[in-house]
C-alpha positions as CSV (number, residue, x, y, z in Angstrom):
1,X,-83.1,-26.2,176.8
2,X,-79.6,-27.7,175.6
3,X,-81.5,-29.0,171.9
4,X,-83.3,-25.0,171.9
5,X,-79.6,-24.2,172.2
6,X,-77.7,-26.4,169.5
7,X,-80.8,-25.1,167.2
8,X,-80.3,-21.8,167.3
9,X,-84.3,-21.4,167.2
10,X,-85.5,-19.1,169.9
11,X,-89.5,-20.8,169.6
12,X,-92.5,-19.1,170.7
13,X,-92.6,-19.5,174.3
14,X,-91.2,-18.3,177.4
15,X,-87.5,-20.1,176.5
16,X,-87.7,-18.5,173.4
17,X,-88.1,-15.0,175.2
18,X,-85.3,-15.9,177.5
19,X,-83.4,-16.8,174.4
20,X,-83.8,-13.7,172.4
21,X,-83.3,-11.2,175.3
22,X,-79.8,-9.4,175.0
23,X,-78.3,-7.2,178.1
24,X,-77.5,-3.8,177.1
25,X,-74.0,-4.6,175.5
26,X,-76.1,-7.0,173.3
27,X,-75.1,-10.3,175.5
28,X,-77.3,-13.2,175.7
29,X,-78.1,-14.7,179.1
30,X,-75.8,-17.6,179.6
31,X,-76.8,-21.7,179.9
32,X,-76.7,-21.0,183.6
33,X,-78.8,-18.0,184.1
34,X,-81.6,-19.7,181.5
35,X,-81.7,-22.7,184.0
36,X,-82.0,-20.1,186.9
37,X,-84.5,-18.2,185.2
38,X,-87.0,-20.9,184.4
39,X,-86.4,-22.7,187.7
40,X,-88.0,-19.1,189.3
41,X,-90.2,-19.1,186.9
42,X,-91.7,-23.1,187.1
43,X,-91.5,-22.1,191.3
44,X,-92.9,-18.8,191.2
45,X,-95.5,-19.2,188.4
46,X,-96.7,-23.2,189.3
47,X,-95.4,-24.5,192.1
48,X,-97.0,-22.0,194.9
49,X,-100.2,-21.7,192.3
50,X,-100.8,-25.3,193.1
51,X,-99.9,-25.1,197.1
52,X,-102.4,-22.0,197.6
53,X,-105.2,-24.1,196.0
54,X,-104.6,-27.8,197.1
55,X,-104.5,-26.1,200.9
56,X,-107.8,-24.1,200.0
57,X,-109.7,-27.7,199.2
58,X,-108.1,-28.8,202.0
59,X,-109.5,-26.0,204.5
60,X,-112.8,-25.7,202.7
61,X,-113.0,-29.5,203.2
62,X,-112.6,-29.2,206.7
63,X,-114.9,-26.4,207.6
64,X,-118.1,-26.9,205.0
65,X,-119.5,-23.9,206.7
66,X,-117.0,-21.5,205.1
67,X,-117.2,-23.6,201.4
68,X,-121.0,-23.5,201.8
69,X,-120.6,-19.6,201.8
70,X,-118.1,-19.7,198.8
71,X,-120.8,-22.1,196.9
72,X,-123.9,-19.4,197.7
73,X,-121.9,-16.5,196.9
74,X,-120.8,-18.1,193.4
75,X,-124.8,-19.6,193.3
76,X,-126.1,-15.8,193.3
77,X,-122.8,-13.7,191.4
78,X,-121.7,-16.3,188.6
79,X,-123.8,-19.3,188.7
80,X,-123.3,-20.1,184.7
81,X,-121.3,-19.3,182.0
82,X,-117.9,-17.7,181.5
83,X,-116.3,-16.3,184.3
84,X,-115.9,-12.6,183.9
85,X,-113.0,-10.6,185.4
86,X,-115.5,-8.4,186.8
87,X,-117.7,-11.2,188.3
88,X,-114.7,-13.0,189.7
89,X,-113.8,-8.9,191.4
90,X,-117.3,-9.4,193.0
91,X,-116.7,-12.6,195.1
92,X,-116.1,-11.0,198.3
93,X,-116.5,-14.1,200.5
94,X,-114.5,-16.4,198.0
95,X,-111.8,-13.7,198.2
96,X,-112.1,-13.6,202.2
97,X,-111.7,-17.7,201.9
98,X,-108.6,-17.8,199.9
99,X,-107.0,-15.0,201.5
100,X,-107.2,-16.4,204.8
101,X,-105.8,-19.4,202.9
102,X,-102.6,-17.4,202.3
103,X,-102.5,-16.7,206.0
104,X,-102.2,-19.8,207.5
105,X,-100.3,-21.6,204.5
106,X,-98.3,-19.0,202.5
107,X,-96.8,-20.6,199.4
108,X,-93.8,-18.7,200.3
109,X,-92.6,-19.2,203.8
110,X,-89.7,-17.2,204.4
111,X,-88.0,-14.8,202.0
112,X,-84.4,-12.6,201.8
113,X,-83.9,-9.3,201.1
114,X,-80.6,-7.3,200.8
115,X,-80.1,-4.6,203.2
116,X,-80.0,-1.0,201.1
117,X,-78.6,0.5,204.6
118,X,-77.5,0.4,208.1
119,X,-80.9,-0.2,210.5
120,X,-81.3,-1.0,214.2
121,X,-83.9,-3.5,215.4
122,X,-84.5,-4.5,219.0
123,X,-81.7,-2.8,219.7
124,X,-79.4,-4.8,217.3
125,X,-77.3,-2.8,214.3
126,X,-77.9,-4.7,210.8
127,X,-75.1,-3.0,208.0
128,X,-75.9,-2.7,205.0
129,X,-75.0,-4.9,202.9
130,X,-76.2,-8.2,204.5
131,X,-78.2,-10.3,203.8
132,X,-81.5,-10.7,206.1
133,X,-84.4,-13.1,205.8
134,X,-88.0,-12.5,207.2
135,X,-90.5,-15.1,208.5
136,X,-93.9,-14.8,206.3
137,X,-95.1,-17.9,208.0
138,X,-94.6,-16.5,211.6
139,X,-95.5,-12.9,211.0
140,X,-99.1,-14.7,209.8
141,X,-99.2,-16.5,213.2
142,X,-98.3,-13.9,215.6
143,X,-100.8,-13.3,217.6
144,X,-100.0,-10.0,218.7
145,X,-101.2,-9.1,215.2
146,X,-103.8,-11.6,214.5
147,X,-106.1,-12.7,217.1
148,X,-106.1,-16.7,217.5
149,X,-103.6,-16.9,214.9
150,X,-104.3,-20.5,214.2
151,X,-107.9,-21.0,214.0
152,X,-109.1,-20.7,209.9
153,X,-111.6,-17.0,210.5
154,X,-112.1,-15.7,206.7
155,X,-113.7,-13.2,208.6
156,X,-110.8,-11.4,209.7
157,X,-110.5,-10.2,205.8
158,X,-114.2,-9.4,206.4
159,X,-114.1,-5.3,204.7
160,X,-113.6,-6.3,201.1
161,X,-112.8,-2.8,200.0
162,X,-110.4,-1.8,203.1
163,X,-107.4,-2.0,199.9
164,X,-105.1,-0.4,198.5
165,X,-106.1,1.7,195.2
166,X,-107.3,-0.8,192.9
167,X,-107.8,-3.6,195.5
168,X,-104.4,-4.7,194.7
169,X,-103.4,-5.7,198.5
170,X,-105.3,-6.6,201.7
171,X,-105.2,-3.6,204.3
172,X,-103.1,-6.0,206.4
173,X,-100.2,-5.6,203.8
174,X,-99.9,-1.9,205.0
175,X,-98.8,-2.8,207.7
176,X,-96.4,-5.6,207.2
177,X,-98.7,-8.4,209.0
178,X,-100.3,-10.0,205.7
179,X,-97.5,-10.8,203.2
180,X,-98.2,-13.7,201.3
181,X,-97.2,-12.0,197.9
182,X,-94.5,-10.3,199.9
183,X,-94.9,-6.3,200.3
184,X,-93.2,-2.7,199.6
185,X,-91.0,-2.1,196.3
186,X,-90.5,-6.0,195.7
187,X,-93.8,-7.3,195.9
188,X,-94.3,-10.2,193.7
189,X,-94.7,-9.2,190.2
190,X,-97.6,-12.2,189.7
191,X,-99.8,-11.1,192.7
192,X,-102.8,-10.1,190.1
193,X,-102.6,-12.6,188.2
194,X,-102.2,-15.3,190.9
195,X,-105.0,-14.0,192.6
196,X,-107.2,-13.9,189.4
197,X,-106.4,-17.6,189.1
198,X,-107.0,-18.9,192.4
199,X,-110.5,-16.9,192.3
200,X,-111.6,-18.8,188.9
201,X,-110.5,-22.0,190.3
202,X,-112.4,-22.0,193.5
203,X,-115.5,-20.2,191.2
204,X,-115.4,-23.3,189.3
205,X,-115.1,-25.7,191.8
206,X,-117.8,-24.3,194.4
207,X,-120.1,-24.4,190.8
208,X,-120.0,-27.6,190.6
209,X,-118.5,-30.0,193.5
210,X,-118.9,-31.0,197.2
211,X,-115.7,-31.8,198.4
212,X,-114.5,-33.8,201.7
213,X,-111.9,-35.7,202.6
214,X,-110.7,-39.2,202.0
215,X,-109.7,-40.9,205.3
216,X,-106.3,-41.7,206.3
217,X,-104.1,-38.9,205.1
218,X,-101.1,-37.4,207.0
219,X,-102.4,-33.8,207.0
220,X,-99.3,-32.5,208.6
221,X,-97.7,-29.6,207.0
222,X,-94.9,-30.2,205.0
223,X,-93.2,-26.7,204.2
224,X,-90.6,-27.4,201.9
225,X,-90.3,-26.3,199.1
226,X,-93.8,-25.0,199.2
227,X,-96.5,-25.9,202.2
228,X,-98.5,-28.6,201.4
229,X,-100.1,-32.1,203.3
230,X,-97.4,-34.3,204.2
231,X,-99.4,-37.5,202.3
232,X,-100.4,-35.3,199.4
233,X,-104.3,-34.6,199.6
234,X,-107.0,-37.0,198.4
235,X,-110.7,-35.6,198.4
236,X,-113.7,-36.8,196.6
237,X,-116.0,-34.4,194.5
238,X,-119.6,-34.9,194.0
239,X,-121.8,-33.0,191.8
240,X,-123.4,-30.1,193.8
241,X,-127.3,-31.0,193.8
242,X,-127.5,-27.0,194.2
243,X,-125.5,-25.9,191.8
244,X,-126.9,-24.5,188.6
């Protein structure tokens, strides 16, 4: 960033963009506020990408009977060639996988918001003003709103079409119990695209590999920054006999 800087070139990338935008007195963003900006942006954009699908091998490692679904559905809806957004839309049990993924490991554990006005909660006043965080983790694993909140049940996303207009967010997200993107107004801006990728990803995989675990890891949860396996996660892939 500091060389981009002494250049004076802006470049064709996301930098570059950063580098060209001006506020509305015609201001550029500052050294600090680029570093800011691409820090969200390498979190946001890669870092809970890659936590959502390392800990969807993980689960589908360690209940074959869900992957084996995944694998058939992909066998009959897209077993060859390029992966068509509207194939990838028609993956309901692959979609039911990985969003029950995002329940029990959202990339994104907690988050803050900024109260826009005074609000009472279980009988406590919150001004506006402050500053408030919310639990995404916990609200998954309530079990007033999810029954055996631990226990990996793709199943409980089983009505692929009880969405919003557009299929843009589970039914859940209605009502504030499934918020792995977030929800309301600030809902994360990626969601879409996110979800396109982690569908292509588990398309390809399930075309092509068996998966299972190498022995010896530390599976433990480690939830900062994003959840993953405390050891990293090793599997081993093998070429699916069955896949086309």
């Amino acid at each position: 960033m500091d060389a981009r800087l002494r250049s004076g070139e802006n470049g064709r990338d996301v930098l570059g963009l950063l580098l060209a935008a001006r506020d509305d007195d015609g201001s550029a963003l500052g050294r600090e506020e680029l570093a800011e900006q691409m820090l969200v942006l390498l979190f946001a954009g890669h870092e809970t990408l890659t936590s959502g699908l390392t800990n969807f091998c993980m689960l589908m490692a360690q209940h074959p009977e869900a992957y084996a679904r995944v694998c058939a559905e992909v066998d009959r809806v897209a077993p060859r060639g390029p992966l068509t957004v509207e194939a990838l839309g028609r993956l309901a049990d692959t979609e039911r996988a990985l969003a029950e993924t995002l329940r029990l490991q959202p990339p994104v554990a907690a988050a803050f918001r900024k109260c826009t006005r005074t609000f009472e909660v279980a009988g406590f006043t919150v001004p506006q003003g402050w500053l408030t965080g919310y639990r995404i983790r916990d609200t998954h694993r309530d079990g007033a709103l999810f029954e055996e909140p631990g226990r990996f049940d793709p199943d409980r996303f089983a009505v692929f079409e009880e969405t919003c207009p557009h299929g843009r967010v589970h039914a859940h997200a209605h009502e504030g119990r499934y918020l792995p993107f977030g929800g309301g107004a600030r809902i994360c801006l990626g969601m879409e695209f996110a979800r396109l990728e982690m569908r292509a990803f588990a398309a390809l995989l399930a075309r092509r590999c068996s998966l299972t675990l190498a022995p010896g890891q530390d599976l433990t949860m480690k939830q900062v920054p994003v959840p993953r396996p405390r050891s990293g996660l090793v599997t081993r892939l093998a070429p699916r006999t069955s896949a086309s």
